[in-house]
N, C-alpha and C positions, 0 to 999 in steps of 0.2 A: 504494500500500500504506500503510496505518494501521498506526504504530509505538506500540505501549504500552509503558511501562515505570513500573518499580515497584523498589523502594530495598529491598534487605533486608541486614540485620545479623544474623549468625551467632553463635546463643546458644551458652551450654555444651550444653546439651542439641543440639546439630548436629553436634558434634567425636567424632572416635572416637578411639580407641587410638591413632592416628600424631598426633594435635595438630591433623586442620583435620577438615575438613568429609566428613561420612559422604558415600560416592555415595550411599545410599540418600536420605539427606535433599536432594540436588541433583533427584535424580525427585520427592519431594514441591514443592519448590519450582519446579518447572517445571508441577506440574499446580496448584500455588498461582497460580501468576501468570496460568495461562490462563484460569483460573475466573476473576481479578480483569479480566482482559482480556474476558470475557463479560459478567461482572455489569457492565462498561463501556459498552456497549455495544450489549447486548441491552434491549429495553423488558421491565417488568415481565410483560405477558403471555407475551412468550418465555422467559421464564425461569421462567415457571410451566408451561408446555408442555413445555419441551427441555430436555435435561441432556445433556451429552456425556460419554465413552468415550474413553480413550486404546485406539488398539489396533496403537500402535508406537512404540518409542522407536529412536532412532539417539543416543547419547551420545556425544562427545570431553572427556571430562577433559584439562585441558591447564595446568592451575595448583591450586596451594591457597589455601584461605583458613582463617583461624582464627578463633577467638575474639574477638569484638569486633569482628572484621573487619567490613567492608559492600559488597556488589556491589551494581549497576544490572544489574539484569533488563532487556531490551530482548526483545520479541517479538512477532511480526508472521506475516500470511498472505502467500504470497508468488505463490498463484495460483490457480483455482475449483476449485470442490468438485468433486468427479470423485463424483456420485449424492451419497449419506450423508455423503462423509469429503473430508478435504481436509490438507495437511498445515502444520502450524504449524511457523517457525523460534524458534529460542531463544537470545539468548547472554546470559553471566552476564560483566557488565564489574567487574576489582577497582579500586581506589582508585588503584593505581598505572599504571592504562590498558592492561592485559593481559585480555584473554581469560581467563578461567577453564573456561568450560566453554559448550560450543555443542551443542544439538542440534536434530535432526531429528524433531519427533514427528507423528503420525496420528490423528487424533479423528475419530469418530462421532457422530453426532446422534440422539439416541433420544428417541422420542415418547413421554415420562410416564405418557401415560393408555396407551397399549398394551404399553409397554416395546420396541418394537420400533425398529428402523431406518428411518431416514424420510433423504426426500432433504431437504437445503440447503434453505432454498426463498433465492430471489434476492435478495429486499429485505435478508435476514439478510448473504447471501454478500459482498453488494456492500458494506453497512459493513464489513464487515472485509478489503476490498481498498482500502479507501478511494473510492469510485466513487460519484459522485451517483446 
């Protein structure tokens, strides 16, 4: 398996009314880092072909982070694409080596020019198991 990870710093605009970090803005940065884990990854022509679809989250909030703060995103495929979809793990590491938030998400693969559901094809699946 291929571990990506990506550094993020939590602006004001992240923070809600309790002082850390909106859940809503925790789901955009899960489907930020997956995209950056793609644009990785994927060659130019795949990414002018394919765009993927969340079409699951599984969340564990399990810490806060505030303002200024910074977690390590770490994210990774952890096994093959069952047709279209396959599911990504996620965890968000604070400065002080806690867990913040782990989840479970489900992405689809849809073909640009028909907008429709297309399988995995192999050569894609296998970079993102890390697999020659």
């Amino acid at each position: 398996m291929t571990v990506f990870t990506l550094s993020i710093t939590a602006g004001p605009d992240a923070i809600d009314e309790l002082g850390h970090v909106n859940n809503a803005v925790w789901v955009r940065w899960i489907q930020d880092v997956a995209v950056a884990h793609w644009a990785a990854l994927a060659t130019a022509d795949e990414q002018a072909a394919y765009v993927w679809v969340v079409t699951r989250h599984e969340i564990d909030y399990r810490g806060n982070v505030a303002a200024g703060e910074e977690v390590l995103a770490e994210t990774w495929v952890a096994g093959p694409p069952r047709g279209a979809r396959f599911d990504r793990m996620m965890r968000f590491t604070g400065a002080d080596g806690r867990v913040k938030v782990e989840a479970k998400t489900t992405w689809a693969m849809i073909d640009r020019a028909t907008a429709r559901i297309v399988r995995v094809p192999a050569e894609i699946a296998e970079r993102f198991l890390g697999r020659p």
